[in-house]
C-alpha positions in Angstrom: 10.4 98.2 129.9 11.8 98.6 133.5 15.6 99.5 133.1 16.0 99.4 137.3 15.4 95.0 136.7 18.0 95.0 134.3 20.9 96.3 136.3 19.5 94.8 139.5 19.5 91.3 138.2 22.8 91.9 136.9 23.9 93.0 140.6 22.8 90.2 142.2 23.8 87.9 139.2 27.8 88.8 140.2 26.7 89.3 144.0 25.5 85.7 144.1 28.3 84.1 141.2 31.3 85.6 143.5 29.7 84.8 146.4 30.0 88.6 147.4 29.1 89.0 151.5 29.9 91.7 154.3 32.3 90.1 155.6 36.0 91.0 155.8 37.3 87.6 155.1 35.5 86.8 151.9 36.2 90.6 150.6 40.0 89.9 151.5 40.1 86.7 149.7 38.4 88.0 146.6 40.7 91.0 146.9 43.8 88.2 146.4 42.0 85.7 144.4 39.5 87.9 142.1 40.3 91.0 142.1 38.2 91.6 139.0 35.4 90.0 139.7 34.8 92.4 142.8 35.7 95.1 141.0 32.8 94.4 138.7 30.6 93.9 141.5 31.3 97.1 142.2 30.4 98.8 138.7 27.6 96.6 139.0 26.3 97.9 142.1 27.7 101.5 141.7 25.6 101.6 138.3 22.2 100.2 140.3 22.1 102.6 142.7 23.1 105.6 140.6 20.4 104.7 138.6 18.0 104.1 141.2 18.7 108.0 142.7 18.4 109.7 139.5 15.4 108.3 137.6 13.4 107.8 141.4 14.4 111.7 140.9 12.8 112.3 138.2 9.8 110.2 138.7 9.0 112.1 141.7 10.1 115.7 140.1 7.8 115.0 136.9 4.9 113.6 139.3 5.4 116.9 142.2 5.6 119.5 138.6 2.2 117.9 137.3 0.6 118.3 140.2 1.6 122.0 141.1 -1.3 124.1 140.4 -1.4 127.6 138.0 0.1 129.3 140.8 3.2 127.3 141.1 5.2 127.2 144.4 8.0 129.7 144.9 10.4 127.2 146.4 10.2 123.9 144.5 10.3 125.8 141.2 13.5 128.1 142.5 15.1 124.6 143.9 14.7 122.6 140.0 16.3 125.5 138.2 19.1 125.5 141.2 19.7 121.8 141.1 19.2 120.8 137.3 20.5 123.7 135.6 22.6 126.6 138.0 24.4 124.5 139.5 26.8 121.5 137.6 25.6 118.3 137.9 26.3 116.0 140.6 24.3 112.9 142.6 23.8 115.6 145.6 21.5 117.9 143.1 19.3 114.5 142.6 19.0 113.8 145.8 18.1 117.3 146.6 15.4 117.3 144.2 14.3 113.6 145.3 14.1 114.8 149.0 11.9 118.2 147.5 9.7 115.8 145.5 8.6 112.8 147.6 5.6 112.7 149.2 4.8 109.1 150.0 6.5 107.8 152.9 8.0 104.6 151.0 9.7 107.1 148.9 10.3 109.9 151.6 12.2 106.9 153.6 15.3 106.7 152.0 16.2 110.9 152.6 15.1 111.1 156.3 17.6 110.9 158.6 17.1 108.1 161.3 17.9 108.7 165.0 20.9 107.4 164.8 23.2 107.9 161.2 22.8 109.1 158.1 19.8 108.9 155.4 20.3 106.1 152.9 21.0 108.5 149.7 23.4 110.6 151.6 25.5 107.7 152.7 25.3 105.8 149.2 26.1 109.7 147.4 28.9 110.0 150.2 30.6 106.7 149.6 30.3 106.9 145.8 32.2 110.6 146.0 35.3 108.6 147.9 35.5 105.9 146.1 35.1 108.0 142.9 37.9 110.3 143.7 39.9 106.8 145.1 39.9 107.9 149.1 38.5 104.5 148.7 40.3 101.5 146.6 39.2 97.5 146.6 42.6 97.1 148.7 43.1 95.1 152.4 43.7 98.1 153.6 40.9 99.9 153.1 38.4 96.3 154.2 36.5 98.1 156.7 34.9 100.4 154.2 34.6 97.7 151.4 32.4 95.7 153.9 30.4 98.5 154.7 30.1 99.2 150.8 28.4 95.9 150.3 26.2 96.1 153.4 25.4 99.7 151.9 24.3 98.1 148.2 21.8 95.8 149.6 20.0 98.5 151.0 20.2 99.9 147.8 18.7 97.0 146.0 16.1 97.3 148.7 15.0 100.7 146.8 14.3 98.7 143.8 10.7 97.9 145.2 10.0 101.1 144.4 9.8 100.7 140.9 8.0 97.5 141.1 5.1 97.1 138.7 6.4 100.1 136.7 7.1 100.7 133.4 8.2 103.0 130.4 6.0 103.0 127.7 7.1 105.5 124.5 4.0 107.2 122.7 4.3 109.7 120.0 7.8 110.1 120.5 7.9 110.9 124.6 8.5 108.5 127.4 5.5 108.1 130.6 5.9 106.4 133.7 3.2 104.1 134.2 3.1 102.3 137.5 -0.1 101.5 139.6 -3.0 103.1 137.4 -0.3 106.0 137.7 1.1 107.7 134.5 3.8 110.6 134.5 5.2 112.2 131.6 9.2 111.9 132.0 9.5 114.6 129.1 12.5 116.2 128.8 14.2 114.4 131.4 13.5 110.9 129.8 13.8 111.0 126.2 14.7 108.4 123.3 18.1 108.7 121.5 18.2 109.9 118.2 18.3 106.5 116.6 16.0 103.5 118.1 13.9 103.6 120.7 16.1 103.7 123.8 15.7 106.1 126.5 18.2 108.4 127.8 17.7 110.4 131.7 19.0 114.0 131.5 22.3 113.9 133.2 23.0 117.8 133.2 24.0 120.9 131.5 27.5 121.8 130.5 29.4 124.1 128.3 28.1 127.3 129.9 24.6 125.3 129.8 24.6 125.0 126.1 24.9 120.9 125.8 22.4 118.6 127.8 24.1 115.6 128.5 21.4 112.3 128.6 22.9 108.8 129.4 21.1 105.7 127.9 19.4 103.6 130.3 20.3 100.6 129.2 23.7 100.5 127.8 25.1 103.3 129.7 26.4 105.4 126.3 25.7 109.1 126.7 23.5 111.2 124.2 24.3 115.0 123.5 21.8 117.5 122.5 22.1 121.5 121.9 20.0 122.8 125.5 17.9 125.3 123.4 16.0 122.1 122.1 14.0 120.8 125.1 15.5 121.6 128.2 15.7 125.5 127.8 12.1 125.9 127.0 11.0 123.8 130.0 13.3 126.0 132.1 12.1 129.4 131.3 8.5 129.3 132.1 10.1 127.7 135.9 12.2 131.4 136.0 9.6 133.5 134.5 7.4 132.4 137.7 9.8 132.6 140.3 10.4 136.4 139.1 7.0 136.9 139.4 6.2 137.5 135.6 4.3 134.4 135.1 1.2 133.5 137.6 1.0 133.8 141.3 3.0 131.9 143.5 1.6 130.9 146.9 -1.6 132.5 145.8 -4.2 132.4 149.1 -7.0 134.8 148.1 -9.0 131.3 148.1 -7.6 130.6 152.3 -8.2 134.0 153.2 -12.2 134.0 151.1 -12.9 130.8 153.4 -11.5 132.3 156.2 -13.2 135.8 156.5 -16.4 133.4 155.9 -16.0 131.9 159.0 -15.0 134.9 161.0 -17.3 135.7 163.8 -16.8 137.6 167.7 -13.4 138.7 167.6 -13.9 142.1 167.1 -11.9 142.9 169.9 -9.0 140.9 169.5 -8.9 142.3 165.6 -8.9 146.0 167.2 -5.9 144.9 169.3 -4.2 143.5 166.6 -4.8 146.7 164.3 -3.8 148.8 166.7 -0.2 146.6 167.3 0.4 147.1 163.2 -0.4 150.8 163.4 1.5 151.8 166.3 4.8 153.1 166.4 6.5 151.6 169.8 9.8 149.6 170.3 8.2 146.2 170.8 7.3 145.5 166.9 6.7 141.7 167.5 3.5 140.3 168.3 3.3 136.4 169.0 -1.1 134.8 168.3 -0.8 131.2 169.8 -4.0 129.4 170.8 -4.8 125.2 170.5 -5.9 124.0 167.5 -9.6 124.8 166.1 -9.7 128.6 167.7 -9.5 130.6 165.2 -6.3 131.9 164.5 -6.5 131.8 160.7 -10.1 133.2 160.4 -8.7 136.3 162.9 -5.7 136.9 160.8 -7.3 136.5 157.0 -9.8 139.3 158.4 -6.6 141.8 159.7 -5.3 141.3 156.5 -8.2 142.4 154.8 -8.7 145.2 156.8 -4.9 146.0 156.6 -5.2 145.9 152.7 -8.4 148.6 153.3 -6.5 150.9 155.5 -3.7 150.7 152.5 -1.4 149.4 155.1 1.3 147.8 153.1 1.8 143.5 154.6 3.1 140.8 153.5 1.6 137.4 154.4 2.0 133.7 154.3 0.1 130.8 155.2 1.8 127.8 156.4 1.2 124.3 155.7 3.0 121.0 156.7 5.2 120.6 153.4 8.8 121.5 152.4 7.5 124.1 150.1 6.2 125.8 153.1 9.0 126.3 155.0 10.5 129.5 156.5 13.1 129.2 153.4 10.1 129.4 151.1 7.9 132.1 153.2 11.3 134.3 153.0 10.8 133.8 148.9 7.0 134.4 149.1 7.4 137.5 151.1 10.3 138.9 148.4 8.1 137.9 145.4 5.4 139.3 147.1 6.6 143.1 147.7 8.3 143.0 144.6 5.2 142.7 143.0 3.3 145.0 145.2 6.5 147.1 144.1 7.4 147.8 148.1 11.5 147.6 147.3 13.5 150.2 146.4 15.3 149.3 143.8 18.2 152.1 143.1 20.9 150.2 144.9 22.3 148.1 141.6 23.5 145.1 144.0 19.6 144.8 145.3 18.6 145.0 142.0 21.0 142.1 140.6 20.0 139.9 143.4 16.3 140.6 143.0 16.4 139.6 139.8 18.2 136.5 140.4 17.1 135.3 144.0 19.9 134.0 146.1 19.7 130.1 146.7 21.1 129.3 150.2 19.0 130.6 153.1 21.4 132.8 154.7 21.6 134.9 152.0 18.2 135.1 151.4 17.7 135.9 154.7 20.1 138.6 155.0 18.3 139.9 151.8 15.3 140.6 153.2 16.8 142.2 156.0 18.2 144.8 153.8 14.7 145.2 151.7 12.8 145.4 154.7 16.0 147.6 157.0 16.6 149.9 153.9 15.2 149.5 150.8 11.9 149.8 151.6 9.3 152.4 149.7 6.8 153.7 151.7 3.3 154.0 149.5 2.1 157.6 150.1 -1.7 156.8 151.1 0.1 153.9 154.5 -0.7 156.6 156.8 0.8 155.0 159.6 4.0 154.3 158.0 4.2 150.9 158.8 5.1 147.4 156.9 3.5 144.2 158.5 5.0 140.8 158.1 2.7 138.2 159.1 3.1 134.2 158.9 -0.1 132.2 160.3 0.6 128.5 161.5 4.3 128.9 162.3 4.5 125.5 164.1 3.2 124.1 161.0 6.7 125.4 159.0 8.5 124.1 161.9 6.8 120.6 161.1 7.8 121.1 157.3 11.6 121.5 158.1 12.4 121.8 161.8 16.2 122.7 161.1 15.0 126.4 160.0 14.0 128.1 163.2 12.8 131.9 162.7 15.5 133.2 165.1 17.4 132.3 162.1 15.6 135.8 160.9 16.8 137.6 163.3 20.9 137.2 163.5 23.5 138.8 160.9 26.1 136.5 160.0 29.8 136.0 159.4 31.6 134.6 156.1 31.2 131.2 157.6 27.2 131.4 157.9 28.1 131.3 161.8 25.2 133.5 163.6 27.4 136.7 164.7 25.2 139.9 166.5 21.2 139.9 167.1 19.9 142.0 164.3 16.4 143.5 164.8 14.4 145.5 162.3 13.2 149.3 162.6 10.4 149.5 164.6 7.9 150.4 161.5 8.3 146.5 160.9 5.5 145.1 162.8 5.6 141.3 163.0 3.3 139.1 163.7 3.4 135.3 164.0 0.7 132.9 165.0 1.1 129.2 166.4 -0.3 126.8 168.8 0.0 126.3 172.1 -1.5 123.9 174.9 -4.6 125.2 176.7 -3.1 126.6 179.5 -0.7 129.0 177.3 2.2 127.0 177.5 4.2 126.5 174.2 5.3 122.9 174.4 5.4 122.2 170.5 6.6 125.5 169.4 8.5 128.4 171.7 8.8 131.4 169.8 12.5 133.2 170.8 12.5 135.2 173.7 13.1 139.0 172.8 12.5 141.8 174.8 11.0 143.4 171.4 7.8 141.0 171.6 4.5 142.8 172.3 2.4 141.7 175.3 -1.5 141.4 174.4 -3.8 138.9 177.0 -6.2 138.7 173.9 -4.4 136.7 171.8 -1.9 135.0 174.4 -3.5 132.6 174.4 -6.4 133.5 172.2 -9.6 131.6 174.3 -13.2 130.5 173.2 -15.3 133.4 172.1 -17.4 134.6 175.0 -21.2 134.3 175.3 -21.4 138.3 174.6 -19.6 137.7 171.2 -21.4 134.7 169.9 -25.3 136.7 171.1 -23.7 139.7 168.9 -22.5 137.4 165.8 -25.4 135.8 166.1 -28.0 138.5 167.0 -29.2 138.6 162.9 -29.5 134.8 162.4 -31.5 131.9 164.0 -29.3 129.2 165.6 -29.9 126.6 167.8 -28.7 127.1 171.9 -26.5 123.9 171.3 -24.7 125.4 168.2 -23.6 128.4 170.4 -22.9 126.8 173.3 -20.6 124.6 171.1 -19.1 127.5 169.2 -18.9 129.4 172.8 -16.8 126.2 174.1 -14.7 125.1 171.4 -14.6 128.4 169.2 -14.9 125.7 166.0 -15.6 128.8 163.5 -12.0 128.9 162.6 
């Protein structure tokens, strides 16, 4: 069973019988001679495409949740509880969690924004909220927008390739996806009705989140079941994780293993860096850029060893192109992290409320941090130097995830209106470091960190070159390589 085929055929069924076009003319003639007949068009195609956006939803959000590994990711789990359960349901909270899920690009498509205009979902979920609340009405007046309505549902039954091939199949009582040699369990968000065999998508939670609300996919009747029965138990491992109680999230003991593997001839540049996290001056931002295959990772992963030897208290995070990776989620990572290294104070009862129950929009995560790192943070009595270092490795690489967050962000307070309002900077025992690339020469064409007067100047690392013959002879000095391997390591610096 497909359910998308049945209500496409039925679109273009009444598409093609009242001879439905984008055209002002035939809309204002069926407005006067058929008034009905559009307006079932309409349900038609406003009943296609609102199915199309939530079960491609939860295709993709069963498909990204089996494929999460023990350690979960901070983000993605913190965005499902937000969008299927915090907040109350709406279209937007689908296409949030379709835009968090996708990965191919035929599915990523219809939530990236062209050049010019809106993404597909956002205008369909935009139109549907006006016509919904009767901004817009199948009246002349109001042709322009019909038109584009029309123009807008073919593009929508564009989506139903999609689902092409696919099907539900029930077994043992639980509905799976199965759709090019691909199967996905749908359980709980597809399940069948309590009589027969039809299936019903979770629509939302209600009644203080005690009812989950399922609509049947075929007839469009709507199922209620007490949340406690399959919905809250598939919840509470999701918030037992994202407060740290259950697993690691962005676990990278495995990076940072291969990494310090690799590490060779950069003693120097690692005694620079130390001596940047230990010290005590004004400028408490360090920028590492370098091209690609240097071997910015492998430098870092060992100064956070070392760090964690010195009992230097950092936090640390990884980049990699994904939305889960983005400065959003590092902010997360960073909180999750020092909770559990138990680096926050925790007396202040409004720090503790929110710490138990992580903000969702950025700003306010942001300016939670600020106040864990500004004034709530404990101080471990063997960090001789005092110091808290916040490092991210491959910032370019977050900025390729979701280029709107910038990490200037980090630094700002804001207003009411989430309107950047004074620079905010943190006390100079906050060392940061962030590492990116840059061209050969130095120059930051793909990524240019902010330019504060608080950034540290070291030549070492700005750029970070090819290690020097004097390095590689002393990496080297116990093991027998070829003259080719280190001249190549010497011009490329490819352990990295």
């Amino acid at each position: 069973m497909n359910p998308i085929y049945n209500y496409h055929e039925r679109f273009l069924a009444l598409k093609s019988e009242k001879g439905i076009q984008a055209e002002s003319e035939v809309i204002l003639q069926l407005i006067e001679s058929d008034a009905a007949g559009l307006n079932n068009y309409f349900m038609a195609a406003l009943g296609m495409s609102t199915l199309i956006l939530r079960f491609g939803s939860v295709i993709q959000l069963c498909q990204k949740f089996e494929d999460l590994d023990e350690h979960g990711d901070a983000l993605f789990l913190k965005q499902i509880l937000d969008n299927l359960r915090e907040s109350l349901p709406s279209d937007t909270s689908w296409k949030n969690l379709w835009t968090l899920s996708a990965t191919d690009d035929n599915w990523m498509a219809p939530v990236v924004k062209p050049k010019n205009g809106e993404a597909l979902l956002n205008r369909f979920i935009t139109f549907r909220n006006r016509y919904v609340h009767q901004l817009i009405r199948l009246e002349a007046s109001f042709l322009p927008q019909i038109a584009s309505a029309v123009s807008l549902f073919d593009e929508m039954a564009e989506l139903t390739r999609l689902f092409s091939g696919g099907n539900l199949v029930l077994s043992e009582g639980k509905f799976t996806w199965q759709q090019n040699e691909q199967r996905i369990a749908l359980y709980p968000y597809v399940q069948p009705g309590q009589q027969g065999e039809d299936p019903y998508i979770f629509q939302g939670l209600y009644d203080n989140k005690s009812q989950a609300h399922l609509l049947n996919l075929r007839f469009g009747d709507e199922d209620i079941q007490a949340a406690s029965e399959h919905l809250e138990p598939k919840f509470n491992p999701i918030k037992e994780a994202i407060r740290g109680g259950a697993g690691q999230v962005f676990d990278h003991s495995e990076r940072i293993a291969y990494y310090q593997s690799c590490f060779v001839g950069r003693d120097r540049e690692k005694r620079a860096i130390l001596d940047f996290c230990s010290g005590d001056g004004d400028q408490n931002i360090l920028c590492i850029k370098s091209p690609a295959g240097m071997g910015k990772g492998a430098l870092i992963a060992d100064v956070i060893e070392q760090l964690k030897q010195d009992k230097t208290q950092v936090l640390f995070h990884f980049c990699g192109a994904g939305i889960q990776n983005s400065l959003h989620a590092t902010l997360y990572h960073y909180i999750l992290q020092g909770q559990r290294q138990q680096y926050w104070e925790q007396t202040d009862e409004i720090i503790q409320r929110k710490l138990e129950r992580l903000p969702s929009k950025y700003i306010d995560v942001i300016h939670l941090f600020q106040s864990l790192v500004a004034e709530n943070l404990k101080l471990q009595k063997n960090n001789t130097s005092g110091n808290l270092v916040l490092l991210i490795d491959g910032l370019d690489e977050a900025q390729v995830a979701y280029a709107q967050l910038k990490i200037s962000d980090w630094f700002y307070t804001y207003n009411e209106k989430e309107e950047p309002e004074e620079d905010w900077r943190s006390p100079s025992n906050i060392r940061w470091i962030f590492t990116y690339r840059c061209d050969y020469d130095g120059k930051e064409s793909f990524y240019q960190f902010p330019k504060m007067k608080e950034c540290a100047q070291i030549d070492l690392v700005q750029p970070l070159k090819g290690l020097s013959p004097e390095a590689v002879d002393e990496a080297f000095k116990d093991i027998k390589v070829s003259d080719e391997f280190i001249k190549t390591v010497i011009e490329k610096a490819e352990i990295s």
